[in-house]
N, CA, C and O atoms as CSV, one atom per row, in Angstrom:
chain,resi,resn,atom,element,x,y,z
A,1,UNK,N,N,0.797,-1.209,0.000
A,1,UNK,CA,C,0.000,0.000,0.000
A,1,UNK,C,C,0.840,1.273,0.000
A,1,UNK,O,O,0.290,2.238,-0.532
A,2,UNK,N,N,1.979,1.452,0.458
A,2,UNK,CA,C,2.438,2.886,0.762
A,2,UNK,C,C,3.310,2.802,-0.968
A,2,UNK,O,O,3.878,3.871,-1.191
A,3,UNK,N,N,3.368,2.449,-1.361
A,3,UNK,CA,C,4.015,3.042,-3.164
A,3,UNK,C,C,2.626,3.086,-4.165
A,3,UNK,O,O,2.691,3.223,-5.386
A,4,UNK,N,N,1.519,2.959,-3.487
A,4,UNK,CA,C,0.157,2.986,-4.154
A,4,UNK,C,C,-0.017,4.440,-5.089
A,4,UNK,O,O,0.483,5.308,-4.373
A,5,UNK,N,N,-0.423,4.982,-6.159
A,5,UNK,CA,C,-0.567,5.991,-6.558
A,5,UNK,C,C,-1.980,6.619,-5.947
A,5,UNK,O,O,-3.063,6.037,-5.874
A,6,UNK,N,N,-1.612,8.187,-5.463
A,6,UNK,CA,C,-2.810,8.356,-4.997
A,6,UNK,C,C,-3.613,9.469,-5.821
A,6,UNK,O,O,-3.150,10.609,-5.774
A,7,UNK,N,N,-4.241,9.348,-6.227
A,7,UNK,CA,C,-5.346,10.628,-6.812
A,7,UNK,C,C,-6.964,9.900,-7.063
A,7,UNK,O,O,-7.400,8.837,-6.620
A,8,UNK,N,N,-7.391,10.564,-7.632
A,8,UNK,CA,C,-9.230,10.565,-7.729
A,8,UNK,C,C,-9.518,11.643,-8.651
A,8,UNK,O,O,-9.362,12.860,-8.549
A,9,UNK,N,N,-10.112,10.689,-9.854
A,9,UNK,CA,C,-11.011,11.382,-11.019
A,9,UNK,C,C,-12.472,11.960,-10.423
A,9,UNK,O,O,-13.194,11.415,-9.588
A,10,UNK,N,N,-12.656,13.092,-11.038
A,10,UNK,CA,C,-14.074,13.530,-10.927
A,10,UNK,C,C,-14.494,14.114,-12.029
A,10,UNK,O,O,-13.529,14.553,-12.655
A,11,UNK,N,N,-15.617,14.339,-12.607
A,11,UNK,CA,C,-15.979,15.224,-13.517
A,11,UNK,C,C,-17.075,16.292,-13.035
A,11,UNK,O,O,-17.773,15.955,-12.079
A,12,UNK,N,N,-17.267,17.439,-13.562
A,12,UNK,CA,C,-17.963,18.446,-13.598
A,12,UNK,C,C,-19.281,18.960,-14.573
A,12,UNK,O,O,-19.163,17.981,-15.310
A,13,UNK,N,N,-20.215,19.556,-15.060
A,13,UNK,CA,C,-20.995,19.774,-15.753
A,13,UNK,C,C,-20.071,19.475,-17.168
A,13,UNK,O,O,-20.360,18.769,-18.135
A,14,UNK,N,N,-18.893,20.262,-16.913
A,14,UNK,CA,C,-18.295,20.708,-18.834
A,14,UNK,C,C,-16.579,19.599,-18.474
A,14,UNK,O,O,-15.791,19.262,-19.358
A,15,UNK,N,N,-16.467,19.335,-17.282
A,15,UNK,CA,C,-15.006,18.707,-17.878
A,15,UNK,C,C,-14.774,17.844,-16.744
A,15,UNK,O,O,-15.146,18.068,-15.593
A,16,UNK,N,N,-13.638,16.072,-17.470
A,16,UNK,CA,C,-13.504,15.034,-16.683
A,16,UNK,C,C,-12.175,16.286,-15.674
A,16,UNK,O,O,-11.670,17.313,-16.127
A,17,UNK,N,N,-11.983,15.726,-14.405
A,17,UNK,CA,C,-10.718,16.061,-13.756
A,17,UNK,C,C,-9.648,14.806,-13.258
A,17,UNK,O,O,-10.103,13.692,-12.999
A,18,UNK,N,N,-8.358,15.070,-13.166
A,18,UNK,CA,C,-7.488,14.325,-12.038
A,18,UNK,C,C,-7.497,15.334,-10.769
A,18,UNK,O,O,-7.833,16.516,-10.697
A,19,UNK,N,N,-7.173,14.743,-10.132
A,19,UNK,CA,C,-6.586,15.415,-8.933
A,19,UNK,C,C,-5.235,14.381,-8.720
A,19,UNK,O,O,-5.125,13.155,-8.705
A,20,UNK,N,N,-4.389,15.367,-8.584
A,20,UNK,CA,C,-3.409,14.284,-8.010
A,20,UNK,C,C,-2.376,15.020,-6.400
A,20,UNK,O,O,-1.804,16.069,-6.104
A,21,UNK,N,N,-2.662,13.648,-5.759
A,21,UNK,CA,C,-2.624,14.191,-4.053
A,21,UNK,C,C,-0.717,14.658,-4.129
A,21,UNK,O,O,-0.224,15.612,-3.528
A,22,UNK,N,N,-0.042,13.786,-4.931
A,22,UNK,CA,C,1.395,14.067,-4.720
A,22,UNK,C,C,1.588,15.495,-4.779
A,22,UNK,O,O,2.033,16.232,-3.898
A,23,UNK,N,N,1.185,15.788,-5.961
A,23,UNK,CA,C,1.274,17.338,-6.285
A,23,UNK,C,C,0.196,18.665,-6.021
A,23,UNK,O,O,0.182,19.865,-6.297
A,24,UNK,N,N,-0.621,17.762,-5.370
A,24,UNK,CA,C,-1.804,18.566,-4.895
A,24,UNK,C,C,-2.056,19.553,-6.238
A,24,UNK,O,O,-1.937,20.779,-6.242
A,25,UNK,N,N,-2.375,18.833,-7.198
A,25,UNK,CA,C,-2.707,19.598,-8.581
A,25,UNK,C,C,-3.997,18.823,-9.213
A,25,UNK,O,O,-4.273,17.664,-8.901
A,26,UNK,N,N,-4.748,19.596,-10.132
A,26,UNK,CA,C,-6.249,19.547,-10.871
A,26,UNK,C,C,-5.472,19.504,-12.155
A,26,UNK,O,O,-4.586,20.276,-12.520
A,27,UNK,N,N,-5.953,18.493,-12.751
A,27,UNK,CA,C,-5.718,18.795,-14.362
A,27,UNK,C,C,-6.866,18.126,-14.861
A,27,UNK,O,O,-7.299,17.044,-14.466
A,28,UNK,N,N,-7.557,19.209,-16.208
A,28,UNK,CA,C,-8.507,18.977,-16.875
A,28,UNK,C,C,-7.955,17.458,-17.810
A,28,UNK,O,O,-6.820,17.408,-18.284
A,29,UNK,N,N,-8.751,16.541,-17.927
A,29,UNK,CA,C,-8.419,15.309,-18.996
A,29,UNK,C,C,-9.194,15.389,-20.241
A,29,UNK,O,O,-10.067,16.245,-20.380
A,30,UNK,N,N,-8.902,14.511,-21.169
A,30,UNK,CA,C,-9.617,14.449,-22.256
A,30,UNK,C,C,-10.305,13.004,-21.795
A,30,UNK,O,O,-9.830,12.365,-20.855
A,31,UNK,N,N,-11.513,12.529,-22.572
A,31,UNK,CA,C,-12.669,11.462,-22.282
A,31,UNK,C,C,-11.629,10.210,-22.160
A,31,UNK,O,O,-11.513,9.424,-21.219
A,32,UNK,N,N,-10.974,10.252,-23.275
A,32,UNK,CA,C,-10.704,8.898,-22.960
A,32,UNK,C,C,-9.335,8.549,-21.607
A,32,UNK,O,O,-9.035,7.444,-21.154
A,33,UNK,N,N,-8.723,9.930,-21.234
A,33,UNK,CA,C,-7.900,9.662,-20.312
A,33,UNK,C,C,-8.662,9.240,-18.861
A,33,UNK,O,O,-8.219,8.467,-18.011
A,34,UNK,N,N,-10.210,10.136,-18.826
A,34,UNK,CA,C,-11.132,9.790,-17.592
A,34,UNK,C,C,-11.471,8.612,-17.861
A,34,UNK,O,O,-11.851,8.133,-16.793
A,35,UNK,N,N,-11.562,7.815,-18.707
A,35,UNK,CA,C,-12.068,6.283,-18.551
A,35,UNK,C,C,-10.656,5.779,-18.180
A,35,UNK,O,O,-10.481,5.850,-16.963
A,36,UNK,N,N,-9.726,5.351,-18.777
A,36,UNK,CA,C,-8.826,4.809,-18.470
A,36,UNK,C,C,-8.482,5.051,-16.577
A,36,UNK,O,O,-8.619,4.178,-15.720
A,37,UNK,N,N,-8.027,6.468,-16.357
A,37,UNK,CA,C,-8.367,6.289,-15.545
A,37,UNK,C,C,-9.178,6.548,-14.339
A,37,UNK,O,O,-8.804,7.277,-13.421
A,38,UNK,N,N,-10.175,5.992,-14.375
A,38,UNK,CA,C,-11.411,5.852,-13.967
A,38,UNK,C,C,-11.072,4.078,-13.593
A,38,UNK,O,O,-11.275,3.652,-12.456
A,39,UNK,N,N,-10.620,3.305,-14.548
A,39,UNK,CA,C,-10.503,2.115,-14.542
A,39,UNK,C,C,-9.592,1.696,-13.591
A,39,UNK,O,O,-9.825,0.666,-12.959
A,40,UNK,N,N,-8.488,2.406,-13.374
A,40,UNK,CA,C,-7.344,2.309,-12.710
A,40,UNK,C,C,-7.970,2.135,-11.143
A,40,UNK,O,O,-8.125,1.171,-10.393
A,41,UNK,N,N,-8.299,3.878,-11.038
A,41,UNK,CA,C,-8.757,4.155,-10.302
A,41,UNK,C,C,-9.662,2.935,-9.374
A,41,UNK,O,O,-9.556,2.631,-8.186
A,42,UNK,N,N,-10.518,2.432,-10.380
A,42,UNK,CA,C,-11.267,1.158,-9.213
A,42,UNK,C,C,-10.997,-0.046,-9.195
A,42,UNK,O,O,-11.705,-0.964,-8.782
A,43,UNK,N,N,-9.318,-0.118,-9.920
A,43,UNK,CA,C,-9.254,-1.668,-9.366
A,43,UNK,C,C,-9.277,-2.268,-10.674
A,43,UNK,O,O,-8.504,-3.225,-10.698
A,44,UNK,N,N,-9.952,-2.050,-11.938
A,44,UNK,CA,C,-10.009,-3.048,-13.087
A,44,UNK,C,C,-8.733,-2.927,-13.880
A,44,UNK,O,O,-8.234,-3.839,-14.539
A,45,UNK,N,N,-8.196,-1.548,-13.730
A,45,UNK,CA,C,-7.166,-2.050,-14.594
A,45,UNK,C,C,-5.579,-1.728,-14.213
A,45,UNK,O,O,-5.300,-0.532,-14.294
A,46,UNK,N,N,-4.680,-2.460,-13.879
A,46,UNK,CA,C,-3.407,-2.078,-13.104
A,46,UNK,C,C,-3.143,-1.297,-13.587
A,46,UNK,O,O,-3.514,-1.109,-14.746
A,47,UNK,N,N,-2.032,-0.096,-12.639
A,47,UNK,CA,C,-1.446,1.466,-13.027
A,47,UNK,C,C,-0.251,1.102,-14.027
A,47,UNK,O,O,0.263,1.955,-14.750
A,48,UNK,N,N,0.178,-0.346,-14.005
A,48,UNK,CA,C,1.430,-0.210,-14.394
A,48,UNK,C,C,1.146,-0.636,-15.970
A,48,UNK,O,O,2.001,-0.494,-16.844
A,49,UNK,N,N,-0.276,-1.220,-16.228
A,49,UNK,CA,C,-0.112,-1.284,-17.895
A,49,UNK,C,C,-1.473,-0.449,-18.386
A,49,UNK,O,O,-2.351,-0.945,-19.093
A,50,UNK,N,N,-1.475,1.047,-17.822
A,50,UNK,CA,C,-1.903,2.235,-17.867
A,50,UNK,C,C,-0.976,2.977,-18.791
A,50,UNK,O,O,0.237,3.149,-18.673
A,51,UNK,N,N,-1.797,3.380,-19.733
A,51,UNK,CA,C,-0.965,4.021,-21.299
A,51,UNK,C,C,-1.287,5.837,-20.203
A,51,UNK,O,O,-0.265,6.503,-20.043
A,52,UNK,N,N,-2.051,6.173,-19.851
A,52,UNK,CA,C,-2.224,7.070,-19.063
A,52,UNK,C,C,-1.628,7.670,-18.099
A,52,UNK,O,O,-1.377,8.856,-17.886
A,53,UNK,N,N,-1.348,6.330,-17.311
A,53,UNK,CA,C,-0.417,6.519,-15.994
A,53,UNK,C,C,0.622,6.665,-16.733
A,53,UNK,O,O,0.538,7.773,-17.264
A,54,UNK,N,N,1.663,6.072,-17.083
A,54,UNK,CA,C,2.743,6.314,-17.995
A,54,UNK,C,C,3.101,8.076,-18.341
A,54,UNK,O,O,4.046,8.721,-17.888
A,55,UNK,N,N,1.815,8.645,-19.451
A,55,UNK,CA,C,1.805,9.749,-19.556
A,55,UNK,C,C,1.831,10.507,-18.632
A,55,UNK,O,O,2.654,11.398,-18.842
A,56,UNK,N,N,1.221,10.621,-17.492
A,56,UNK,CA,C,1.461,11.508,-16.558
A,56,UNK,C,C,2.602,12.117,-15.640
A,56,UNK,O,O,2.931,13.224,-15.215
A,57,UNK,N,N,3.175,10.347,-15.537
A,57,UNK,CA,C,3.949,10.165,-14.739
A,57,UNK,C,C,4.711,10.777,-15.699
A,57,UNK,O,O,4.248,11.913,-15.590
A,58,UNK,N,N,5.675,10.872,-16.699
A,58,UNK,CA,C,6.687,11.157,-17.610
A,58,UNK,C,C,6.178,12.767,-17.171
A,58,UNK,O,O,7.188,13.453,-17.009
A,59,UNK,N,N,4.934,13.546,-16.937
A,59,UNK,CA,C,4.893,14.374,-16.788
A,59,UNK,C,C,5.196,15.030,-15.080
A,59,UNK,O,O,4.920,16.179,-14.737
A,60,UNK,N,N,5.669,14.220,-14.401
A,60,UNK,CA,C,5.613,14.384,-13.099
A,60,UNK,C,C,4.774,13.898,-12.066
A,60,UNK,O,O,4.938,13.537,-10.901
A,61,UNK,N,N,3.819,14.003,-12.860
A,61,UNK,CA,C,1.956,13.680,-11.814
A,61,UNK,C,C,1.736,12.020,-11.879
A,61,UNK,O,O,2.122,11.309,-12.807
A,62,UNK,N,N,1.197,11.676,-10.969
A,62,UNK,CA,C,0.596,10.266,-10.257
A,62,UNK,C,C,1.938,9.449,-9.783
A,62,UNK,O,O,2.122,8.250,-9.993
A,63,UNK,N,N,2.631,10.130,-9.258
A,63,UNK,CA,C,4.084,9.394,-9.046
A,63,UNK,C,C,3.538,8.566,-7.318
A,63,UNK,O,O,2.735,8.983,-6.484
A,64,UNK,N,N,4.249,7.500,-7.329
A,64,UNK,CA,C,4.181,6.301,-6.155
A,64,UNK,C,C,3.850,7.291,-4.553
A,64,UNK,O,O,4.262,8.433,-4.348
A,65,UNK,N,N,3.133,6.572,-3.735
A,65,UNK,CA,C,2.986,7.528,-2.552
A,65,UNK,C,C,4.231,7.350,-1.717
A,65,UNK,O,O,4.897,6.314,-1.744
A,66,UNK,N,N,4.537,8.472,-0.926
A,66,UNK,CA,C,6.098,8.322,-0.498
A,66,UNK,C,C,5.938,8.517,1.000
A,66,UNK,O,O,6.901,8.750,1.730
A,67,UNK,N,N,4.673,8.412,1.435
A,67,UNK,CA,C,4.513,9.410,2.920
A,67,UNK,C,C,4.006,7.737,3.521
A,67,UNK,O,O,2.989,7.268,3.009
A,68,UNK,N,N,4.605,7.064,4.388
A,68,UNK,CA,C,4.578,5.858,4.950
A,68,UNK,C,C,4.213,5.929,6.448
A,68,UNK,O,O,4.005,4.935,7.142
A,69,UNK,N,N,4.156,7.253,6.889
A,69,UNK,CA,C,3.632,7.204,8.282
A,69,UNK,C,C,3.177,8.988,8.703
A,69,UNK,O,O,3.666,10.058,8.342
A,70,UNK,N,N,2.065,8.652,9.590
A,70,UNK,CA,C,1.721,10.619,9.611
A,70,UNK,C,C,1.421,10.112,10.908
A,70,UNK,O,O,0.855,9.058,11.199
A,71,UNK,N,N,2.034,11.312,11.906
A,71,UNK,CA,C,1.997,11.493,13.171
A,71,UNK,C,C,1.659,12.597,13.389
A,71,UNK,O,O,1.885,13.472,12.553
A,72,UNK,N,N,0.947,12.908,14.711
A,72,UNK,CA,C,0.680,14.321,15.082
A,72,UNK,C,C,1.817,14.759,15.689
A,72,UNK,O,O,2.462,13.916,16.312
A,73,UNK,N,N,2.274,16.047,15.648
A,73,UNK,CA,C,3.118,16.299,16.323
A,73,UNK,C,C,3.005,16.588,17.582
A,73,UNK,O,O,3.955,17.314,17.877
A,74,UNK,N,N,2.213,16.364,18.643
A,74,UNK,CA,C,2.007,16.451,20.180
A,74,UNK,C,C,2.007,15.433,20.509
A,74,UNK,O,O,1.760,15.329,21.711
A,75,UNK,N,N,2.238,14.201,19.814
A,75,UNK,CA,C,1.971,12.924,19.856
A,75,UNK,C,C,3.119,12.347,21.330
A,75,UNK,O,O,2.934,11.651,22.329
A,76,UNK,N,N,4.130,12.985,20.831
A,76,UNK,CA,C,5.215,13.066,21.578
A,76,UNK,C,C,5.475,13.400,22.818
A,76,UNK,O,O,6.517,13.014,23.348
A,77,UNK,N,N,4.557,14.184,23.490
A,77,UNK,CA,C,3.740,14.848,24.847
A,77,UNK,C,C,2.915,13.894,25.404
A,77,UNK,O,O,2.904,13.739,26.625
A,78,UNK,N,N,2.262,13.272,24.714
A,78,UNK,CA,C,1.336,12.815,25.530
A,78,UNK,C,C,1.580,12.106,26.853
A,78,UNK,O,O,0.889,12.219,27.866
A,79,UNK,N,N,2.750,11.303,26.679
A,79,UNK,CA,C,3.133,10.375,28.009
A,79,UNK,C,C,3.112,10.947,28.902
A,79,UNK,O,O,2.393,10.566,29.825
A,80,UNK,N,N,4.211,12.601,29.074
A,80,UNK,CA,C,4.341,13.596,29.796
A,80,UNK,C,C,3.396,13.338,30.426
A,80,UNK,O,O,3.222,12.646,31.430
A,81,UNK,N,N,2.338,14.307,29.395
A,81,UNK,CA,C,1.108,14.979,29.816
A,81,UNK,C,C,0.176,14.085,30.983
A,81,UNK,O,O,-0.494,14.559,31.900
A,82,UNK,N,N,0.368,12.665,30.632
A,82,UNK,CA,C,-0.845,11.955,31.368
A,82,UNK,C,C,-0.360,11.748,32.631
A,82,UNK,O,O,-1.128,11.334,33.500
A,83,UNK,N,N,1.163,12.039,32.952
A,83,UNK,CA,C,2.363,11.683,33.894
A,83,UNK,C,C,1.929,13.033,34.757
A,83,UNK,O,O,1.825,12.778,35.957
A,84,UNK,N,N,1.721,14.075,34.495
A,84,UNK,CA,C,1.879,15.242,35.125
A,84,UNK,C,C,0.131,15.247,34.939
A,84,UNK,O,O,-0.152,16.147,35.729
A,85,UNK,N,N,-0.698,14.949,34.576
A,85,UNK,CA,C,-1.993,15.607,34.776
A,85,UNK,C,C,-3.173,14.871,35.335
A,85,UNK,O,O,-4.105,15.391,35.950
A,86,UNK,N,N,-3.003,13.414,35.009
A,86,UNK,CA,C,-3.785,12.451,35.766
A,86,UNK,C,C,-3.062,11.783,36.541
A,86,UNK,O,O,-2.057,11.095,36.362
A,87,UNK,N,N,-3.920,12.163,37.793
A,87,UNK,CA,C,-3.856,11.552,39.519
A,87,UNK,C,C,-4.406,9.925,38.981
A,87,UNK,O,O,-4.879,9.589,37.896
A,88,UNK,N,N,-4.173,9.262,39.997
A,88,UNK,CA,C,-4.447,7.765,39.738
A,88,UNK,C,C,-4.718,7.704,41.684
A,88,UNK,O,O,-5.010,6.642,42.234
C-alpha cells in the first residue's frame, strides 16, 4: 500500500478532472484519459499497464505515494502529559 498511486477522477458539468494528491494539482483530462483512468482508479485495470499513468507520470503527476507514516506532532507529549496531569 504505501508506493500505491494516490489521486481521484471527478468530472464536472463541462469537464472530466485528475486530482493528483502528490502534487496537490487539478488537471482537466480528455474522455478517454477519464475512462482509463477511472478504470485504474477502481481496481479493473493495473497502473502499471496504464498508457495514461505512464503519460502523466513522464509528466511528473501520479508518481508512487512516499509518505509511509503521519503522526501528530504532540503525539510526543502525551506520556508527559498523562504523567503530570492524571492523579491515579
Amino acid at each position: 500500500m504505501p508506493n500505491d498511486i494516490v489521486f481521484k477522477t471527478f468530472r464536472t458539468f463541462r469537464y472530466p478532472y485528475l486530482y493528483d494528491r502528490h502534487t496537490n494539482s487539478l488537471v482537466v483530462l480528455e474522455e478517454s484519459e477519464y475512462a482509463e483512468l477511472a478504470q485504474v482508479e477502481s481496481g479493473k485495470l493495473p497502473a502499471e499497464q496504464s498508457n495514461a499513468v505512464k503519460m502523466f507520470q513522464e509528466q511528473g503527476l501520479l508518481t508512487p505515494n512516499v509518505i509511509s507514516e503521519i503522526e501528530h506532532g504532540g503525539s510526543v507529549f502525551v506520556e508527559q502529559f498523562v504523567e503530570t496531569t492524571v492523579q491515579t
